[in-house]
Backbone as numpy.savetxt, mean C-alpha at the origin, in Angstrom:
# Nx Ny Nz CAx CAy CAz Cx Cy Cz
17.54 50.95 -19.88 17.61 50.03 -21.02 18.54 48.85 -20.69
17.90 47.34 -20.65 19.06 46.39 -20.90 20.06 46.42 -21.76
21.14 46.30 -20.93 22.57 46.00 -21.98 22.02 44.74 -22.62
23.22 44.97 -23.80 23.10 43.49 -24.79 23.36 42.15 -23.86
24.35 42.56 -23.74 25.07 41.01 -23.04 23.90 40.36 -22.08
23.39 41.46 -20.89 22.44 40.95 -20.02 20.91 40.42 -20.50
21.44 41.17 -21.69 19.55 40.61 -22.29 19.76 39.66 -22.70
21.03 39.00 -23.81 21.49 37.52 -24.21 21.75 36.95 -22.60
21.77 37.30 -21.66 22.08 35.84 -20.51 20.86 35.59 -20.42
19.75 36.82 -19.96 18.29 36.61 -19.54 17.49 35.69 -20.43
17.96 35.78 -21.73 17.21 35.01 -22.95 17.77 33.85 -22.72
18.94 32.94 -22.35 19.26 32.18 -22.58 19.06 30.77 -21.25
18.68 31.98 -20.39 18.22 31.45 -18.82 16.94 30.71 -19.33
16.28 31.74 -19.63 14.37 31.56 -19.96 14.42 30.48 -21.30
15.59 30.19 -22.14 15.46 29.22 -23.02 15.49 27.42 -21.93
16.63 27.90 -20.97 17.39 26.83 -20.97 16.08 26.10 -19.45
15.52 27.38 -18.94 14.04 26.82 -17.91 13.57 25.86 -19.03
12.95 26.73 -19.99 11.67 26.14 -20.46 12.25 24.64 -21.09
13.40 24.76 -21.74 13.49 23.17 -22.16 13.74 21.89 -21.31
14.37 22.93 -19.76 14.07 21.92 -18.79 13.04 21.38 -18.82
12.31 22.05 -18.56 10.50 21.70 -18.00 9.67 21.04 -19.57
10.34 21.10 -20.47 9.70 20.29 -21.41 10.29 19.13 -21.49
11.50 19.10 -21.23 12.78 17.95 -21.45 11.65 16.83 -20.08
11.16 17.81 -18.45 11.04 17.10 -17.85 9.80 16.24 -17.87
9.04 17.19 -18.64 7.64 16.77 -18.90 7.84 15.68 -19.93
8.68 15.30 -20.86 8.69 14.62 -22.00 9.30 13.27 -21.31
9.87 13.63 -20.25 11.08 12.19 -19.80 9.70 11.10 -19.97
10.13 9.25 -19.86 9.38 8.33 -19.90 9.40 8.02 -18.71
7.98 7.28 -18.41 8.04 7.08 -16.87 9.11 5.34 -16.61
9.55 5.09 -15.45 10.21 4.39 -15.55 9.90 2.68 -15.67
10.80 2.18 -16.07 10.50 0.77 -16.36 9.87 -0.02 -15.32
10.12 0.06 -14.21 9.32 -0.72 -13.09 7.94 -0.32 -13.06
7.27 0.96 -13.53 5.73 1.26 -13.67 4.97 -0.31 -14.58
5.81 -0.62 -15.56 4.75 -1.73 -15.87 5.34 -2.91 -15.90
5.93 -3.57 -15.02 6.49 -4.71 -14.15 5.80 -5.14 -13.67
4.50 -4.88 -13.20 4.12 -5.99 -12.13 2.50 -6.04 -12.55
1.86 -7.11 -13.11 1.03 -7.74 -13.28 -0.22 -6.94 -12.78
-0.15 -6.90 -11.14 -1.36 -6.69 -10.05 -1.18 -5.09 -9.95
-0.61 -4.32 -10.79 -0.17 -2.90 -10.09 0.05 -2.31 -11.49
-1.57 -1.06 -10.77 -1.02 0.13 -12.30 -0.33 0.95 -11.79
0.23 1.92 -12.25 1.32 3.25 -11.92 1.06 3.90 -12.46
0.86 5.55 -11.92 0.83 6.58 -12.83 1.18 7.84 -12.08
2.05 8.43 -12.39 2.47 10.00 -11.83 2.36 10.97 -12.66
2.11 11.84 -11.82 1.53 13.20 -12.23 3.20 13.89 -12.83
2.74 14.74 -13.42 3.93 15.45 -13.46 4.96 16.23 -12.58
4.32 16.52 -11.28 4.77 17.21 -10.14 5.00 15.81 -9.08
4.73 14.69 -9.11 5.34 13.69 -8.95 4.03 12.95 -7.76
3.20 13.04 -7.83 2.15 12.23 -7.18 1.81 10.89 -7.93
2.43 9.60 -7.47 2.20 8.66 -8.13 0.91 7.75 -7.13
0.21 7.64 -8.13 -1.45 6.59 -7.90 -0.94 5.31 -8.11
-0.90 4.44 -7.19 -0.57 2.76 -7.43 -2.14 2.32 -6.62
-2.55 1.44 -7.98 -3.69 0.81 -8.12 -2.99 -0.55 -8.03
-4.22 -1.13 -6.90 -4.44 -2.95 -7.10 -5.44 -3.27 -8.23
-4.83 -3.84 -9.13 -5.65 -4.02 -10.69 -5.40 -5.71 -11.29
-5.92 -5.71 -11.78 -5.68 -6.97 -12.98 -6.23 -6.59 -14.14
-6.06 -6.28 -15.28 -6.28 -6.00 -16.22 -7.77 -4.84 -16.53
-7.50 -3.92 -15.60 -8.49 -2.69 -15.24 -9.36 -2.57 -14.15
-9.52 -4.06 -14.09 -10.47 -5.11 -12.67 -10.25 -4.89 -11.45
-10.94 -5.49 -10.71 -10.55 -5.51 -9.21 -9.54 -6.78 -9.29
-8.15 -6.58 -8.25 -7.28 -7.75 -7.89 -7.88 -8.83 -7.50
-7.63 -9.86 -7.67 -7.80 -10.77 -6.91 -6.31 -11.73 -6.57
-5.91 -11.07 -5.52 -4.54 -11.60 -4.77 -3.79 -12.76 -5.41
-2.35 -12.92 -6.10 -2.34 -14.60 -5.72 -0.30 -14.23 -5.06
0.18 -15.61 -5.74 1.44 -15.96 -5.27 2.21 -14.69 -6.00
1.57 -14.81 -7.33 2.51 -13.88 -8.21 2.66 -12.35 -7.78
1.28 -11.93 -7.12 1.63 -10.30 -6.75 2.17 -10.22 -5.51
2.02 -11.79 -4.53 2.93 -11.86 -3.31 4.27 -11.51 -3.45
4.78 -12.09 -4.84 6.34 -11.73 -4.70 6.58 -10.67 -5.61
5.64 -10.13 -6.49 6.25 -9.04 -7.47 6.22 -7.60 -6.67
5.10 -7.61 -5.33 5.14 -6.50 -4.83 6.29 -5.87 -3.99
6.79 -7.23 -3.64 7.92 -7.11 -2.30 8.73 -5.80 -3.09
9.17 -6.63 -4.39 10.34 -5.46 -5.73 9.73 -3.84 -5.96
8.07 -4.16 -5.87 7.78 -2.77 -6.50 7.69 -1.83 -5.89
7.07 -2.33 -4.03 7.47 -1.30 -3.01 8.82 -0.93 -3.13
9.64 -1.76 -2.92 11.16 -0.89 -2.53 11.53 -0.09 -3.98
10.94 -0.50 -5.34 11.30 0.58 -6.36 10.78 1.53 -5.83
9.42 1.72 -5.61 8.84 3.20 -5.68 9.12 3.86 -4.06
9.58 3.27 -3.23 10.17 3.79 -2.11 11.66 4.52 -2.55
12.43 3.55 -3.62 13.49 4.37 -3.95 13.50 5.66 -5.28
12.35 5.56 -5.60 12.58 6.32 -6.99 12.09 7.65 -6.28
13.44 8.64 -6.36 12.98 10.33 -5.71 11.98 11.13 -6.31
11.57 10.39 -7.69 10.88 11.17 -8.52 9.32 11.38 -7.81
9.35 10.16 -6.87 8.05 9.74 -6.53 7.94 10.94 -5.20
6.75 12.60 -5.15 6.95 13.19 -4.12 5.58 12.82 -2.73
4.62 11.84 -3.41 3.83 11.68 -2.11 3.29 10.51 -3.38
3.00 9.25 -2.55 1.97 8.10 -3.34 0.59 8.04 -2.42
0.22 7.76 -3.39 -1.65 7.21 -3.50 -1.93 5.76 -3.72
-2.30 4.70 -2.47 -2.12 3.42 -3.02 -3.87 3.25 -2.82
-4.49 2.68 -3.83 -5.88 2.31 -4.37 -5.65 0.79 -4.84
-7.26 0.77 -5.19 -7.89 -0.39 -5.57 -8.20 -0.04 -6.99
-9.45 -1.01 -7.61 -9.49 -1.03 -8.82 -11.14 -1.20 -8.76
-12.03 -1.11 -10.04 -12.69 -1.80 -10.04 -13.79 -1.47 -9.15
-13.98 -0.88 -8.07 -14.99 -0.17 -6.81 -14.30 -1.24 -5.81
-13.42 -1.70 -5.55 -12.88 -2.60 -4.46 -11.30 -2.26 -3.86
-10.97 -2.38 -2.94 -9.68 -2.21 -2.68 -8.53 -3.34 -2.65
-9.57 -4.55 -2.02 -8.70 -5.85 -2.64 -9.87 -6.61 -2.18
-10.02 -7.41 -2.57 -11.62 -8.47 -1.85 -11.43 -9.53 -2.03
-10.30 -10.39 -3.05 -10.00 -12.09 -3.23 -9.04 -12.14 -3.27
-8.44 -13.35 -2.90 -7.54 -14.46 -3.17 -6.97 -15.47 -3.46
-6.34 -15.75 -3.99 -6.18 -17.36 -5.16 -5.55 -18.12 -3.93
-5.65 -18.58 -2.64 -4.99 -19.66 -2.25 -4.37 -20.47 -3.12
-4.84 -21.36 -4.16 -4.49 -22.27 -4.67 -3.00 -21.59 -5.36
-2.85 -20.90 -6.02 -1.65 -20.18 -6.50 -0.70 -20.19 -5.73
-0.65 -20.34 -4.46 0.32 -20.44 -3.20 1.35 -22.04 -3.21
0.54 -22.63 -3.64 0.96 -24.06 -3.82 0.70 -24.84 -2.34
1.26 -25.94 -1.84 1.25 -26.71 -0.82 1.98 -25.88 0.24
0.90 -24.90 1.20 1.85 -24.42 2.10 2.07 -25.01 2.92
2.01 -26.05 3.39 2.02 -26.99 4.40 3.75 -27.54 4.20
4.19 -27.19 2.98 5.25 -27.55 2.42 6.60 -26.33 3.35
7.12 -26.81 4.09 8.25 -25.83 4.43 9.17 -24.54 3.65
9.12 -25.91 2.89 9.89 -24.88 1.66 9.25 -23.71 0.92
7.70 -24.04 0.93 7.04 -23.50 0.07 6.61 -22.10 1.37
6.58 -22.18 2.51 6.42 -21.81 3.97 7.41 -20.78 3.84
8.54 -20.93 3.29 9.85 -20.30 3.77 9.88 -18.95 2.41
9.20 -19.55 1.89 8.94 -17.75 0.64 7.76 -17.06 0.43
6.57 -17.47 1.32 6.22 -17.16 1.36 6.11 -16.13 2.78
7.02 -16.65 3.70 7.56 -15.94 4.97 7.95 -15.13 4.40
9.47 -15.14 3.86 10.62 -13.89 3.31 9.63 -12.54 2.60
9.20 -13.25 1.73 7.72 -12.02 1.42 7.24 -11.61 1.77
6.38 -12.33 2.29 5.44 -11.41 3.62 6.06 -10.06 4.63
6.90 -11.24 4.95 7.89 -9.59 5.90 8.15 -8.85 4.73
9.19 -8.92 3.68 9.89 -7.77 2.88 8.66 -7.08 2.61
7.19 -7.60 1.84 6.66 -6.37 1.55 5.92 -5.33 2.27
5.50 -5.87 3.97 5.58 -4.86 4.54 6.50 -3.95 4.96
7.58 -4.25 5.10 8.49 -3.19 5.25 9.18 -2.66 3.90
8.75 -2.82 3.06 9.32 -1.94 1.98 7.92 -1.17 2.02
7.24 -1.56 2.07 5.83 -0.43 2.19 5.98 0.64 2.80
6.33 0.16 4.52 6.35 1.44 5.41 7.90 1.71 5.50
8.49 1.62 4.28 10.20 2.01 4.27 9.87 3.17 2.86
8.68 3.41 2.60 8.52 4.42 1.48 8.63 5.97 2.05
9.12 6.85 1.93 9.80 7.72 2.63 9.66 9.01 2.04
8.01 8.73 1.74 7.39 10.40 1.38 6.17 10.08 1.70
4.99 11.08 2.21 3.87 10.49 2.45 3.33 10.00 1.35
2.36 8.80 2.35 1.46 8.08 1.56 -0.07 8.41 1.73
-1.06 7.98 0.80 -2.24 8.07 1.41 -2.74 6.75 0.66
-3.91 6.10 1.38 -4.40 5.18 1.28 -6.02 5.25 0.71
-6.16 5.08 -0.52 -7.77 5.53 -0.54 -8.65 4.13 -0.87
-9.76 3.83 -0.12 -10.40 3.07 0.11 -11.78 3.30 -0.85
-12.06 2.09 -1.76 -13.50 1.88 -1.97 -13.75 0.59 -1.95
-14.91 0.48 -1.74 -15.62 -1.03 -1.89 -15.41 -2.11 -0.61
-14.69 -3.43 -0.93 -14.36 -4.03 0.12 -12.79 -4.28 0.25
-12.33 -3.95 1.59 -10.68 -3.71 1.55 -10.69 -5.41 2.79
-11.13 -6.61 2.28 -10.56 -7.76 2.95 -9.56 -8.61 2.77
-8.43 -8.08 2.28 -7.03 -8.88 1.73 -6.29 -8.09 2.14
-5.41 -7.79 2.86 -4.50 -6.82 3.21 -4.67 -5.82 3.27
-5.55 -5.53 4.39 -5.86 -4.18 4.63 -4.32 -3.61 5.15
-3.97 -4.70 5.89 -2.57 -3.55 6.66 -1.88 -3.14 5.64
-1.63 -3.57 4.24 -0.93 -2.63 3.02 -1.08 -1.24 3.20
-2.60 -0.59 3.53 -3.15 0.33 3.73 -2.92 1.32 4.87
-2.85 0.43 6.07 -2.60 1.07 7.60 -1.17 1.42 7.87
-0.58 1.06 6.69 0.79 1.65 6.65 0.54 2.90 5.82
-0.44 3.37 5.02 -0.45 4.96 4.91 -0.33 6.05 6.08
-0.32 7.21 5.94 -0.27 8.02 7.14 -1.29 8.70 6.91
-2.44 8.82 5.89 -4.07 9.10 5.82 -4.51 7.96 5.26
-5.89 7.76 5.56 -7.20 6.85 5.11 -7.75 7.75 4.73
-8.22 7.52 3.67 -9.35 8.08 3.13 -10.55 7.13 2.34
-11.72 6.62 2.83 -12.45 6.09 2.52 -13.93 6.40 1.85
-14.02 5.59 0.77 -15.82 6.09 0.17 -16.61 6.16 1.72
-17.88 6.39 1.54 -18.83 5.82 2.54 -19.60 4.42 2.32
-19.21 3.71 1.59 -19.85 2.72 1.14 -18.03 1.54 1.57
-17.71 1.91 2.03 -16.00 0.84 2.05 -16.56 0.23 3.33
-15.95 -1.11 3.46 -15.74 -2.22 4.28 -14.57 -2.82 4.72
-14.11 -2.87 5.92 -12.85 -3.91 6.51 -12.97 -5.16 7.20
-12.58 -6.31 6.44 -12.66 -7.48 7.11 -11.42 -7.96 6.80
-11.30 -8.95 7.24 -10.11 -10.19 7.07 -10.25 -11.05 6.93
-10.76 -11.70 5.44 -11.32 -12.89 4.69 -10.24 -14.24 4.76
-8.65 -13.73 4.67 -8.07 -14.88 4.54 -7.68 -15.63 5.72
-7.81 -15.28 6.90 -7.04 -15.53 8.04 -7.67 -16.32 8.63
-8.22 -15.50 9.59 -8.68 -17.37 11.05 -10.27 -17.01 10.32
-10.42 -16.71 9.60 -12.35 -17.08 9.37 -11.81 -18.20 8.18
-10.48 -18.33 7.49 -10.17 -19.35 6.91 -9.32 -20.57 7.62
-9.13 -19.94 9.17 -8.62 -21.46 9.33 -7.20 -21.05 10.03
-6.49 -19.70 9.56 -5.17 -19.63 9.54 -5.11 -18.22 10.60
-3.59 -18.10 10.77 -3.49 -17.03 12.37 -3.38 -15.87 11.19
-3.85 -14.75 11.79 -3.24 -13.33 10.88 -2.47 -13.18 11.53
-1.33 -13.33 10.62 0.32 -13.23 11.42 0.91 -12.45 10.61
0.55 -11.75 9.50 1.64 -11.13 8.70 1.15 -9.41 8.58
1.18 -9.53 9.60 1.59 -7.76 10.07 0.14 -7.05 9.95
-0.75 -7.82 9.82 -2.53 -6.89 10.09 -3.05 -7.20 11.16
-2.37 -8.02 12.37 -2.91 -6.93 13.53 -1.93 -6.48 14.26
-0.43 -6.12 13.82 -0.03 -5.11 13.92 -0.29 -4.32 13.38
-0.74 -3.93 12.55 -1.42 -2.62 11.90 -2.45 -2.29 12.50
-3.38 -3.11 12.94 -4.46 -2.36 13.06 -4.51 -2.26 14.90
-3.82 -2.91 15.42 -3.43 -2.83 16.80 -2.52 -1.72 17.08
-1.62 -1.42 15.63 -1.53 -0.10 16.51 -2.49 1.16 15.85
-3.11 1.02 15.00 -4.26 2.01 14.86 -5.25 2.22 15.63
-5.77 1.18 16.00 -7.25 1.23 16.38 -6.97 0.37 17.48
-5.66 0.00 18.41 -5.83 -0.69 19.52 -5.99 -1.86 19.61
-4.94 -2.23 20.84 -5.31 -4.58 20.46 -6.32 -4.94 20.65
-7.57 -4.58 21.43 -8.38 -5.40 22.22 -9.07 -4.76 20.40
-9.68 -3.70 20.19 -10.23 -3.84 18.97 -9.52 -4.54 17.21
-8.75 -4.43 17.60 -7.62 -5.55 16.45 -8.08 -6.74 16.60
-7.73 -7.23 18.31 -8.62 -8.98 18.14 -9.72 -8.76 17.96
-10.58 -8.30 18.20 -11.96 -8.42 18.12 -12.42 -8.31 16.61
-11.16 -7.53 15.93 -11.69 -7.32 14.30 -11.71 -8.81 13.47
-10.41 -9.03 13.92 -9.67 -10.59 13.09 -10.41 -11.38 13.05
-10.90 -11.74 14.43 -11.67 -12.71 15.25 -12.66 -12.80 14.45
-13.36 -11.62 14.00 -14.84 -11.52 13.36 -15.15 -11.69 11.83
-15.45 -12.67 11.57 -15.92 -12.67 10.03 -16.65 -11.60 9.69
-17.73 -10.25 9.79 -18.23 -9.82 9.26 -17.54 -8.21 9.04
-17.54 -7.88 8.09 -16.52 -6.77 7.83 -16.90 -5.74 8.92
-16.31 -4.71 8.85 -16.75 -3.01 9.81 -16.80 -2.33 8.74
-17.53 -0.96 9.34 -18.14 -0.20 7.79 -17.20 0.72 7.74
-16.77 1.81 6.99 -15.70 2.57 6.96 -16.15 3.72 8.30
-17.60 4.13 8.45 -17.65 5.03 9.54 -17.04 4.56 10.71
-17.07 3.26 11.31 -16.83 2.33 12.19 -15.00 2.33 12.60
-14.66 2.50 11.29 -13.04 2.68 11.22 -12.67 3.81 11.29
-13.59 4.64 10.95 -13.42 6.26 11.55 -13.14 6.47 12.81
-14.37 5.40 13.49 -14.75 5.89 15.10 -13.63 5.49 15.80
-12.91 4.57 15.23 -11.58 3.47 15.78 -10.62 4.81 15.59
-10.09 5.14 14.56 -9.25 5.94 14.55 -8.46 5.58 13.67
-9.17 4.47 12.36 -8.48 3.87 11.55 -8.39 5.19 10.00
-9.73 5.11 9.68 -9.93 5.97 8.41 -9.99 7.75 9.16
-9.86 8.57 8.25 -9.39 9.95 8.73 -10.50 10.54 8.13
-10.57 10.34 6.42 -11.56 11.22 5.76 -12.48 10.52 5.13
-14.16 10.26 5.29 -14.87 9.64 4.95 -15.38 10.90 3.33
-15.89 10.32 2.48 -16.11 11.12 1.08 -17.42 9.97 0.67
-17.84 10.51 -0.04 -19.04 9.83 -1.24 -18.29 8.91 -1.82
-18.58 7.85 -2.01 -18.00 6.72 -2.64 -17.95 7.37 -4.35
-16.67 6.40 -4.57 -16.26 6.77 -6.03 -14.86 8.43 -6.15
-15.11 8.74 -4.84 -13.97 9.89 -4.86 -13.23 10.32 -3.64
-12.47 8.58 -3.38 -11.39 8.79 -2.09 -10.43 9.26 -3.06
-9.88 8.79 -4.39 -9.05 8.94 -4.94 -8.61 10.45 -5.21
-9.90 10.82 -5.55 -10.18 12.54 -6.08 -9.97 13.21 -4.32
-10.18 12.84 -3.80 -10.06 13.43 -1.81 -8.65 13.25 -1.32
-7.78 11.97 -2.14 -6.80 11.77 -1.74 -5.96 12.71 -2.70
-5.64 12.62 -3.92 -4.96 14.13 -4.70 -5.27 15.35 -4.14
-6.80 15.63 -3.75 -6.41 17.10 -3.42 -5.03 17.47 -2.01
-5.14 16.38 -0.88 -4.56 16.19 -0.07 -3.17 16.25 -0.60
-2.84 15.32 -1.19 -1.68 15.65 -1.86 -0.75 16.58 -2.60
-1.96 16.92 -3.03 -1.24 18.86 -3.49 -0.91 19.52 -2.75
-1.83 18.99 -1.99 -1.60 20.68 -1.24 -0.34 20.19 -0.16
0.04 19.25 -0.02 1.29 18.90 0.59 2.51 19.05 -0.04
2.55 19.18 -1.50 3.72 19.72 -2.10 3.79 20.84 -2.11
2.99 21.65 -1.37 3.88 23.26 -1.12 4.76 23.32 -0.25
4.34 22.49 0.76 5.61 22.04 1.85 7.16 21.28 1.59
8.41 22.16 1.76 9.57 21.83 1.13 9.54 19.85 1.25
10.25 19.44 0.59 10.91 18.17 -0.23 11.28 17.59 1.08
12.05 18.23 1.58 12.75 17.53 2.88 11.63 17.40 3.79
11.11 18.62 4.55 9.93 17.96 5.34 9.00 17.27 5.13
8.90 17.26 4.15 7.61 16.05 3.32 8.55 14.82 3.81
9.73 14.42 3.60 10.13 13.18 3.61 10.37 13.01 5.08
11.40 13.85 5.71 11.24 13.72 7.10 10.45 14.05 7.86
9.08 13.88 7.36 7.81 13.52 8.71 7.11 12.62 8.21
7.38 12.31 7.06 6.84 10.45 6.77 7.70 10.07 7.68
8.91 9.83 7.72 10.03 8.71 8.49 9.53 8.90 9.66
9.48 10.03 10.08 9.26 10.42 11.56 7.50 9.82 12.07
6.75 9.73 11.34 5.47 9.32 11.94 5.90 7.76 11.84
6.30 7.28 10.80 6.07 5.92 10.03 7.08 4.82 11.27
8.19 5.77 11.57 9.05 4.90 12.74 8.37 3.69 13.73
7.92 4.43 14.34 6.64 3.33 15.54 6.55 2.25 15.17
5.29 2.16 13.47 4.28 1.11 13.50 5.98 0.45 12.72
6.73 0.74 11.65 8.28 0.31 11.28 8.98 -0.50 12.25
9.05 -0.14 13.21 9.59 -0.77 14.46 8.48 -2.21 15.08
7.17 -1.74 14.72 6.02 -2.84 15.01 6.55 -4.23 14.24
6.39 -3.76 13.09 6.21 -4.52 12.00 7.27 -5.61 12.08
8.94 -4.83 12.15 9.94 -5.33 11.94 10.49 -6.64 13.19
9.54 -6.28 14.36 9.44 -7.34 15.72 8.74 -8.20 15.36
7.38 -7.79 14.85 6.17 -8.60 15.37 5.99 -10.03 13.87
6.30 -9.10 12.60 6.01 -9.75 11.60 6.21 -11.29 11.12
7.71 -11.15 11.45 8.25 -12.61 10.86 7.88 -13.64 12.37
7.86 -13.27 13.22 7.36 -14.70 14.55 5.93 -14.56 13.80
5.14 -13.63 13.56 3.46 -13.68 13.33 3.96 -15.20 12.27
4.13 -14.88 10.99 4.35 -15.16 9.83 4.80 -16.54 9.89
5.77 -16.87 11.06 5.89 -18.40 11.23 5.18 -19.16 12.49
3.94 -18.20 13.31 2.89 -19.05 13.31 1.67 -18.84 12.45
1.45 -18.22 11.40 0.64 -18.27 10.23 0.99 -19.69 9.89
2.03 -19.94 9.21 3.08 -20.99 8.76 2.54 -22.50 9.42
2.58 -22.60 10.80 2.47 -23.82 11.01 0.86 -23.84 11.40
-0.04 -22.92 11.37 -1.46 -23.18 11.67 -2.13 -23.72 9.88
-1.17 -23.17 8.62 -1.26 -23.54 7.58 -1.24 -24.59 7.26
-0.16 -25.17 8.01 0.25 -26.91 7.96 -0.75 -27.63 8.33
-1.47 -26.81 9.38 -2.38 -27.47 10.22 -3.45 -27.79 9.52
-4.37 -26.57 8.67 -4.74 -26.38 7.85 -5.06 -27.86 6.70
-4.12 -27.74 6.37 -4.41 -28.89 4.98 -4.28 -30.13 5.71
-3.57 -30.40 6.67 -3.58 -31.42 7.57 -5.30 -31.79 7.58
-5.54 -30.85 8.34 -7.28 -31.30 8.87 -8.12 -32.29 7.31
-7.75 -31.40 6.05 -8.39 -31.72 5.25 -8.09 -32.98 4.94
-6.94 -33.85 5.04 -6.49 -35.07 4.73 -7.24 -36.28 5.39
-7.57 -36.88 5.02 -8.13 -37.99 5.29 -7.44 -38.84 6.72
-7.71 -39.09 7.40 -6.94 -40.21 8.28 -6.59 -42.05 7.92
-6.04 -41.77 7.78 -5.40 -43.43 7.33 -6.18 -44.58 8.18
């Protein structure tokens, strides 16, 4: 028979669990979830947070404003512990497919050159400075920053997904801001140039064969392919989850942090070049 006393601790244990776990379930998610314009947020209760490229439920279409709001929201959700593995998606059946140039303003403008540099670098490396795994799930067409993506440590793509690089030299300008370091070190330089180089997207099997995408699925359920993945990675303790993100993520981290900002300031002056051409000659 339980003594009294031990049956009042046991009762008071099993009170003080359960209001944890309601206290934890009830907490609000935090204020940076709806900060940023281009980006939904949502975590599970066991802490798998889904960050969608969105505009108002839509597919993104890139501009200046999610250039600089993202730089902040990576390094939040890189710092918030609550966060135990992220899911970064698209919206809409697309992963990112436009961009507002015009929103950029006169890049030809130094000044205007010089923040859009500082950005560029910070938000790749607050990306691959996120320090629990990530997974990357792909639908539709991923031609705006795919390397956002190649900084996951899985792909997981519909069968219907596409990779191109719409803004860069098929517009005129160098891809200098860390996508073909990404994909040079995924899928190798000679196939990196050959990707950039090429206006017509590659199909997601194609990025398979590269060694880019990992798990091909029926379109409409990378997302649903990417959670199960994710679960089943939180049986694995807290710490190794975090220290073998750091530990894979180091390499392309070290890529990024060389290659990015020289890329980024010849992006910069082929930009100049850019609106130059369009000007009339005197």
């Amino acid at each position: 028979m339980i003594k009294p006393l031990l049956a009042i601790s046991i009762l008071a244990v099993t009170i003080a669990i359960a209001n944890a776990g309601s206290a934890e379930a009830q907490t609000p998610d935090p204020d940076y979830f709806t900060a940023y314009e281009g980006l939904r947020l949502e975590r599970t209760s066991d802490g798998i947070l889904t960050v969608a490229l969105t505009r108002d439920g839509g597919p993104l279409t890139f501009t200046a404003t999610d250039h600089r709001q993202f730089v902040d929201a990576f390094y939040r959700i890189g710092q918030d512990r609550a966060n135990k593995v992220v899911i970064l998606t698209g919206a809409g059946g697309d992963w990112l497919a436009g961009i507002d140039f015009a929103s950029f303003g006169n890049v030809a403008d130094p000044d205007v050159w010089s923040t859009v540099h500082d950005e560029g670098s910070q938000v790749v490396e607050n990306l691959i400075n996120i320090r629990v795994p990530v997974i990357c799930a792909v639908e539709g067409r991923a031609l705006v920053h795919s390397e956002y993506c190649l900084t996951a440590d899985v792909i997981v793509a519909g069968a219907g997904a596409t990779f191109g690089d719409a803004p860069h030299f098929a517009g005129g300008i160098v891809p200098g801001d860390g996508i073909f370091t990404a994909w040079a070190y995924r899928a190798g330089p000679g196939r990196a140039s050959a990707f950039l180089l090429n206006p017509d997207p590659i199909t997601a099997q194609t990025a398979a064969d590269w060694g880019v995408v990992n798990h091909i699925v029926a379109d409409g359920q990378a997302v649903a392919r990417a959670r199960e993945l994710a679960t089943g990675w939180l049986r694995v303790p807290e710490v190794t989850r975090r220290n073998t993100r750091i530990h894979f993520a180091q390499p392309l981290k070290e890529r990024l942090i060389d290659e990015t900002g020289y890329g980024l300031a010849l992006e910069g002056a082929s930009a100049a070049a850019l609106v130059k051409s369009f000007t009339p000659a005197d």
